[in-house]
C-alpha positions as CSV (number, residue, x, y, z in Angstrom):
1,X,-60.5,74.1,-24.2
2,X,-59.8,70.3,-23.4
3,X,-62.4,67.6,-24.7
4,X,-63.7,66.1,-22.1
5,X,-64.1,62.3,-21.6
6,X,-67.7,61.0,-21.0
7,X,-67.9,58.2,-18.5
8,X,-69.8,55.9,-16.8
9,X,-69.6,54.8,-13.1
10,X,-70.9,52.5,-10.3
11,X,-72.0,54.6,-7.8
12,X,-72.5,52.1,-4.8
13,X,-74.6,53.1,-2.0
14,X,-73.6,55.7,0.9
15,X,-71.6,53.4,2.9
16,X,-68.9,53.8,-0.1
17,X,-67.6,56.3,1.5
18,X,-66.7,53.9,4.2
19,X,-65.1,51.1,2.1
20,X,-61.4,50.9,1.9
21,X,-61.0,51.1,-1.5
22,X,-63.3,52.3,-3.8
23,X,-63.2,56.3,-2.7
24,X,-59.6,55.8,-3.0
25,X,-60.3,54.7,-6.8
26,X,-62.9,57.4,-7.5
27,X,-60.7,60.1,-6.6
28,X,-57.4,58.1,-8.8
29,X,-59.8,58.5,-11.4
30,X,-60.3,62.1,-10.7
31,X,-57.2,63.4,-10.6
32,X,-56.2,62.1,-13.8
33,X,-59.0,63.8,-16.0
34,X,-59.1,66.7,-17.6
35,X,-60.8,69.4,-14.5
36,X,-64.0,69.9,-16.1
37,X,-66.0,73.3,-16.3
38,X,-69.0,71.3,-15.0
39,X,-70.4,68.2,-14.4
40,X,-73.6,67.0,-16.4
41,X,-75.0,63.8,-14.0
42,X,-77.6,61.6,-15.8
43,X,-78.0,59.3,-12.4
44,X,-80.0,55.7,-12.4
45,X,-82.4,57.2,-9.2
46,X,-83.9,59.9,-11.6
47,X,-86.5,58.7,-14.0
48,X,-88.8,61.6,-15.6
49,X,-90.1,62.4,-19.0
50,X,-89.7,64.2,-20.7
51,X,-86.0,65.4,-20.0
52,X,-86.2,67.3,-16.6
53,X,-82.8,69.1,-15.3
54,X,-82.7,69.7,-11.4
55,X,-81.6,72.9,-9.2
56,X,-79.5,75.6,-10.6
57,X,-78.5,76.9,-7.4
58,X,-77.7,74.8,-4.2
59,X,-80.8,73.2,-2.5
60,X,-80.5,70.2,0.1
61,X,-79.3,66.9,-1.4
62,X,-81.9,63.9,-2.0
63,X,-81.7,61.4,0.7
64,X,-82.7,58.3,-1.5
65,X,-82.3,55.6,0.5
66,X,-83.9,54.3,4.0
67,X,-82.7,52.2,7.3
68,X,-79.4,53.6,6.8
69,X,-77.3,55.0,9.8
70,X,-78.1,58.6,10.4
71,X,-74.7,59.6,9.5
72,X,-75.4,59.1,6.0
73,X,-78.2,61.5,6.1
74,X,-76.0,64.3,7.8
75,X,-74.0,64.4,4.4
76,X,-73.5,67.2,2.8
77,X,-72.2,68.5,-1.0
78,X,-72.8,72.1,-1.6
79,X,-71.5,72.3,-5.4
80,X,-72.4,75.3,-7.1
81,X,-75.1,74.9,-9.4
82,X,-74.4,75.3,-13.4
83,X,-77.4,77.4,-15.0
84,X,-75.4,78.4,-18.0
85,X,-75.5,74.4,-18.7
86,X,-78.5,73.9,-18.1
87,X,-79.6,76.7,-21.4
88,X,-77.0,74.9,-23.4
89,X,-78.4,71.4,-22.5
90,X,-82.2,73.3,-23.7
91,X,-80.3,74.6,-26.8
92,X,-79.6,71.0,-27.6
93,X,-82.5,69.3,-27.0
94,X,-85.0,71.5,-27.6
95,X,-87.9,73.7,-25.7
96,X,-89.0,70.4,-24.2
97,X,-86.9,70.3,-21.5
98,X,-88.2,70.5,-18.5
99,X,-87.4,72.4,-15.1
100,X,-87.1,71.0,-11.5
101,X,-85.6,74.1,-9.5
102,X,-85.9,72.1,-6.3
103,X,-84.4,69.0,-6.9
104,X,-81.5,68.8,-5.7
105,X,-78.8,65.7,-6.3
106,X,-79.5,62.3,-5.4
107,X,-77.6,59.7,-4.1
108,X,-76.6,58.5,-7.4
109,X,-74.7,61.9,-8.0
110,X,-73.2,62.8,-4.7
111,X,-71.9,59.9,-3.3
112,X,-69.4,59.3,-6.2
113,X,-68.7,63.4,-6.6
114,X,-67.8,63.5,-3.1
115,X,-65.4,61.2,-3.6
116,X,-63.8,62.5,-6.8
117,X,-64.4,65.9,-6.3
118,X,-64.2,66.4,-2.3
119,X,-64.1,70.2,-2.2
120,X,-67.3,70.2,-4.0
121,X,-66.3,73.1,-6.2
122,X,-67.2,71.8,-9.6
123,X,-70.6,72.8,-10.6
124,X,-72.9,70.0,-11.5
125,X,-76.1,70.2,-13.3
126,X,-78.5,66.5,-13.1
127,X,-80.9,65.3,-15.8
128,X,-83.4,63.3,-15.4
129,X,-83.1,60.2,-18.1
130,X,-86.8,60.4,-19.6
131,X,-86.9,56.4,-21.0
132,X,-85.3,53.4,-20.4
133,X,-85.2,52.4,-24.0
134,X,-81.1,51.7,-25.1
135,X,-81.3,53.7,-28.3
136,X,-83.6,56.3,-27.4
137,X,-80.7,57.2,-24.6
138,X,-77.9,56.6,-26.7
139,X,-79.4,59.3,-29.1
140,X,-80.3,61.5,-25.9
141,X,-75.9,61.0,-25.0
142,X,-75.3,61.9,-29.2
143,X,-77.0,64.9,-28.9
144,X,-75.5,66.3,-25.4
145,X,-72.1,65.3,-27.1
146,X,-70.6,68.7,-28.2
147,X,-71.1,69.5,-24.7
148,X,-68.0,67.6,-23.9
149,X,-66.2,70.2,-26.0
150,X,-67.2,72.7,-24.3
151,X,-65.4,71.6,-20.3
152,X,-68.8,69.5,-19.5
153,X,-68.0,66.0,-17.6
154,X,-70.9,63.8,-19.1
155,X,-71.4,61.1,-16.8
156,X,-73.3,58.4,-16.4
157,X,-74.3,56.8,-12.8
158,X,-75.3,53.8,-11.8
159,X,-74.4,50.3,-11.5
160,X,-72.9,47.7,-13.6
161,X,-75.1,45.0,-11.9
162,X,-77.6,45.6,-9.6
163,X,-79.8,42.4,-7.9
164,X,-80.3,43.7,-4.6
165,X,-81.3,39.9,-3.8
166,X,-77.6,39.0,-5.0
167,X,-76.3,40.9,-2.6
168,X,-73.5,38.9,0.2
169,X,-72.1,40.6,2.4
170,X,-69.0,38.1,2.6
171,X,-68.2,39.2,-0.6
172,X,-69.3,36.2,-2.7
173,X,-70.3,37.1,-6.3
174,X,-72.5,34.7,-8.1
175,X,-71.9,33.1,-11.0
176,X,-74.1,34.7,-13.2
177,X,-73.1,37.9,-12.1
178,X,-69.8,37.5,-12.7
179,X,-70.6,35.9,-16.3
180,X,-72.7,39.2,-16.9
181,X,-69.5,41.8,-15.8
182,X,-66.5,39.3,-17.7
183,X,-69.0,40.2,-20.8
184,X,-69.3,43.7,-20.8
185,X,-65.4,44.1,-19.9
186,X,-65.3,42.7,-23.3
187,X,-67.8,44.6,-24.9
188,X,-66.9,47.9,-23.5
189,X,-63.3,46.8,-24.2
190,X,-64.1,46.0,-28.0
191,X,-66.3,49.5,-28.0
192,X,-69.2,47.1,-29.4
193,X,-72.3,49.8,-28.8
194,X,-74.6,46.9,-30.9
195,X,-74.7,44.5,-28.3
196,X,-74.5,46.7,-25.2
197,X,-77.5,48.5,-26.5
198,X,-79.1,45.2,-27.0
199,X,-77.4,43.1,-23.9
200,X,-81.4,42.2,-22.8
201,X,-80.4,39.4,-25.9
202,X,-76.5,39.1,-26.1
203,X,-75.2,39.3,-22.5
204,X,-75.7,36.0,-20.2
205,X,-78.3,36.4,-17.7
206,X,-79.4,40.2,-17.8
207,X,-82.4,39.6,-15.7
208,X,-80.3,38.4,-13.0
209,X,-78.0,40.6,-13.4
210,X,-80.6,43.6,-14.0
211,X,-83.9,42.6,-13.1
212,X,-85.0,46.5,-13.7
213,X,-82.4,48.1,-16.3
214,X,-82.1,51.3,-14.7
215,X,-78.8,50.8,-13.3
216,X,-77.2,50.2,-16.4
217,X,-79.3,52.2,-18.7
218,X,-76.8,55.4,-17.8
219,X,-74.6,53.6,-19.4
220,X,-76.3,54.0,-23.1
221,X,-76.2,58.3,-22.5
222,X,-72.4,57.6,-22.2
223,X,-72.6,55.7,-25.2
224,X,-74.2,58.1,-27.2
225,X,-71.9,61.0,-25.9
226,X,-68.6,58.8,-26.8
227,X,-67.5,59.2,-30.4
228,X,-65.9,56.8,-32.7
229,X,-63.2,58.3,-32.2
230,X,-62.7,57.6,-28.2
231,X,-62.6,53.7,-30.0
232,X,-59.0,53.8,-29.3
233,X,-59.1,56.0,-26.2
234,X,-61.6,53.8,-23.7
235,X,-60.5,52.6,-20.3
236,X,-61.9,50.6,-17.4
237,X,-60.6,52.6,-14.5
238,X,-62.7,50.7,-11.8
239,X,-63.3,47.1,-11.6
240,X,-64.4,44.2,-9.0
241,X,-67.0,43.7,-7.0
242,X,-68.8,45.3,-3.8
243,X,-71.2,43.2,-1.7
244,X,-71.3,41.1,-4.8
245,X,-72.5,43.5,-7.3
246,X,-70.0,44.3,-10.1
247,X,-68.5,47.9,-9.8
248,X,-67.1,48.4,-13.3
249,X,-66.7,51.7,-14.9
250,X,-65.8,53.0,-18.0
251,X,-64.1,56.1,-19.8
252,X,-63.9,57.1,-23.5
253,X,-61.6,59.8,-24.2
């Protein structure tokens, strides 16, 4: 079986679907990865401790989001669900795990699958990320690794900055937003894990950039679930900027 990469995206809102680019880059990216046996989301709009995985079988998605046309909430993505992944992710991590049967994906997870995979006939298992703390999710990511060996798409959803005050709808990007995403290009580029676990110190202006870290902390699971190894292997399929928030997004493997 192929390793799989593990990645991390910016997953936008539900008017990506309506932007004239990024869907076309989701599904570039897509087609030229290995087709996984199932997709493990860890999205930014799930927070719960300890480590909760959501329906097995299709349920209605989560409708996250408010004062949005009601197209967006006539959206659909019945993927099948993946409860043989869900025992191996409680063979990994212990008898801790939790179960949410009824949750079904949020916003974070479908609006980027739809886009990469449109038929919607990967299964996909979410997990709730239990802590925002860098290390304690990059160990959570080095502990679901061998899952990538295995056929399992690790990914990580969220954003690479996210001040819903920065947004402009002319497309601007402020300054410090764009100082934030030039440094993680180059820390993502160099595979420097030490200062993108700690970028609350080393990257310029995190709190404008992140005033709550849960758009980026995905990022650490992918992290963790990346070897040494991908060191040489890492790309930055997706880059620029949506309604002035940076959309960058990262593969190793």
């Amino acid at each position: 079986m192929v390793r799989m990469p593990a990645i991390y995206l910016s997953h936008g809102a539900p008017p990506l679907a309506d932007d004239p680019v990024w869907p076309g880059e989701l599904a570039a990216w897509a087609a030229g990865l290995p087709r996984p046996e199932a997709v493990l989301m860890v999205s930014a709009h799930w927070e719960d401790a300890p480590v909760t995985v959501g329906a097995t079988a299709p349920v209605p998605l989560v409708y996250d989001f408010w004062g949005f046309p009601e197209k967006y909430y006539q959206v659909t993505y019945p993927a099948p669900g993946a409860p043989e992944l869900a025992a191996k992710v409680r063979g990994l991590l212990g008898p801790s795990v939790h179960k949410a049967p009824e949750r079904g994906l949020d916003h974070g997870a479908y609006v980027p699958l739809k886009e990469m995979y449109p038929d919607a006939d990967v299964p996909v298992l979410q997990m709730s990320m239990p802590t925002l703390d860098p290390a304690e999710l990059y160990e959570l990511g080095r502990r679901l690794a061998p899952l990538r060996d295995e056929g399992v798409l690790i990914v990580g959803s969220g954003f690479f900055t996210h001040n819903l005050r920065a947004i402009d709808p002319s497309g601007g990007v402020a300054t410090a937003t764009a100082e934030f995403d030039d440094w993680g290009r180059r820390a993502l580029a160099a595979h420097d894990v030490d200062a993108l676990l700690d970028f609350q110190h080393k990257a310029p202006a995190p709190g404008f950039a992140h005033p709550r870290t849960e758009h980026f902390a995905p990022l650490f699971v992918t992290l963790g679930a990346a070897s040494e190894d991908d060191g040489d292997d890492t790309s930055q399929p997706i880059d620029g900027f949506w309604l002035g928030m940076a959309k960058r997004s990262v593969q190793f493997g």
